[in-house]
N, C-alpha and C positions, 0 to 999 in steps of 0.2 A: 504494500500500500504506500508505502514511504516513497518508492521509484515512480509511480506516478506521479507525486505530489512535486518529486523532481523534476520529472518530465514536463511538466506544464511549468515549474518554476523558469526552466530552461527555453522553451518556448516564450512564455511573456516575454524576457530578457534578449530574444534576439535580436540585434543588432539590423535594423534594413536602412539600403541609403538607392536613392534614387535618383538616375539624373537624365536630362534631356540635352541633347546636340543638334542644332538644327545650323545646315550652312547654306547660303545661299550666294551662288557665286555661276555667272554668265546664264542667268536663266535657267538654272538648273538647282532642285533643293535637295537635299543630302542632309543624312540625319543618323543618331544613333537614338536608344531608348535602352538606359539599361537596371539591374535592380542586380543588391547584393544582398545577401544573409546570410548571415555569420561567417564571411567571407568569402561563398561563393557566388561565383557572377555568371549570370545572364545579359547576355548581349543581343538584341535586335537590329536592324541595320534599317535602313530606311532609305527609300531614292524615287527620283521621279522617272518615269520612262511613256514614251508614246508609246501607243501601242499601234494596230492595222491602220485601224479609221483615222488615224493622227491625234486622236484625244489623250491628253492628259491625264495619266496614272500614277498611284502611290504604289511602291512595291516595298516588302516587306524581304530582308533574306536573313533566313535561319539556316544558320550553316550552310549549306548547300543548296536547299531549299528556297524557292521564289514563291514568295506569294503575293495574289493581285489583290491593292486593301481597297475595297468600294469604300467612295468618303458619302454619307448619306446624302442626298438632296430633298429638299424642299421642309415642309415645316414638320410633319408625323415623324420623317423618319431621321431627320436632323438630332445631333446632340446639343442639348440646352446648355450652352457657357454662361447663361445667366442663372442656371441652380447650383451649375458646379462652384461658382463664384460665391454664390449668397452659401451656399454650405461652407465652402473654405474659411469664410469669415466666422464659421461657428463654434463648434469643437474641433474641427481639426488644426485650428490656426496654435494651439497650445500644443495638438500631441505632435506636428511637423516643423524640422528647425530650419531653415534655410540655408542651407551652407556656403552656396555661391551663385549670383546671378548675376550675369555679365556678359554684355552685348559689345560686341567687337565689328564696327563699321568702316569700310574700306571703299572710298568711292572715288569720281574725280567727273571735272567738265572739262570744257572745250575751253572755257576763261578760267586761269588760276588764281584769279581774285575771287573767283564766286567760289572757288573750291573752296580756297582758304575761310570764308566768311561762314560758308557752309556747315566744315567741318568744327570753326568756331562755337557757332552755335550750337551744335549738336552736344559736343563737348560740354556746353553749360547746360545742358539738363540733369547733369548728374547731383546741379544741387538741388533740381525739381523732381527728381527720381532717388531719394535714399536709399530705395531697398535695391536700387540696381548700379551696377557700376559700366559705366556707358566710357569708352573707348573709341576715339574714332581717329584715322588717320586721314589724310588726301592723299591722293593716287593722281598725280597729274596727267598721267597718261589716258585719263578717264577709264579704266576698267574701275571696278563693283565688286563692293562682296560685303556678307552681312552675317554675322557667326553669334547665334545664340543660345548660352552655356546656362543651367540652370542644375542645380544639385540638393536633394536634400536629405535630413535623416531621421530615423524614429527609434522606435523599438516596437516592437510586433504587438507586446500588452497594452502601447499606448494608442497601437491605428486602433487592435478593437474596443476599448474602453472610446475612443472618440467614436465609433461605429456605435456603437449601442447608445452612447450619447444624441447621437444623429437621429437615430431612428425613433427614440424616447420621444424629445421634440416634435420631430416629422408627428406621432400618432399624438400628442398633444395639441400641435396646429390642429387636425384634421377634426379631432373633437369638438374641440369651440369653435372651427366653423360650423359644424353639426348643431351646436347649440343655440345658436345665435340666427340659426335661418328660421323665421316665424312665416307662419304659411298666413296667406291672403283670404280675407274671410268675403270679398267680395266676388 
């Protein structure tokens, strides 16, 4: 009975860190997605490719393996980035620590005054963006490129203690709206 209690002690305590790469450089996006616990890692790889008809694909490669990712369209089958947002601001903004986010921009024009002024600007957002560290060079030769690094980390007992936190809420919203709808006697 004791080696369960370890088991799951060891579990709670695992160590996970998560991070995203996305690079964008001559029209082309490239990416990784990876996740570690308790030191081992999974890697995903990410790239864009045309496909017959010339449209625009996400590919995913596992190992060896290609696979073709369909990105939803339209409103049903679309992912909401405004739940995952208003969630992130809830429980999970305690149990995920952030460990690095930084945006690394590499551009240029045809005027190297505009470059310069450009990249000046861009530059000063870092005091309008804290949580991000925003990097930008000029490339007078005008090539492009936009490299976005994003890492973080937890422990396994605190996603699901923020999980059960999430879903607590979720069925406590759902009630008081339940409560609060009074039917029309008219």
């Amino acid at each position: 009975m004791a080696w369960i209690g370890i088991g799951v002690f060891l579990l709670f305590i695992a160590p996970v860190r998560a991070g995203v790469l996305l690079r964008w450089e001559e029209g082309r996006l490239t990416g990784a997605v990876g996740l570690t616990l308790w030191g081992v890692r999974a890697q995903v790889r990410l790239f864009t490719q045309r496909d017959a008809q010339g449209r625009m694909g996400l590919q995913a490669a596992l190992g060896r393996h290609l696979l073709p990712l369909s990105l939803p369209r339209g409103k049903k089958g679309a992912f909401p980035a405004r739940m995952l947002l208003s969630a992130w601001n809830g429980p999970w903004q305690w149990a995920v620590k952030r460990e690095c986010f930084r945006v690394d921009v590499r551009f240029g024009c045809r005027d190297a005054a505009m470059t310069a002024l450009l990249a000046g600007f861009l530059q000063a957002l870092n005091g309008a963006l804290p949580q991000a560290v925003i990097r930008c060079r000029p490339a007078f030769q005008g090539s492009a490129a936009v490299q976005v690094r994003y890492t973080a980390r937890t422990r396994l007992g605190m996603l699901w203690g923020a999980y059960l936190l999430w879903r607590l809420r979720r069925r406590n919203e759902k009630e008081e709206s339940k409560q609060w709808s009074i039917p029309s006697e008219t």
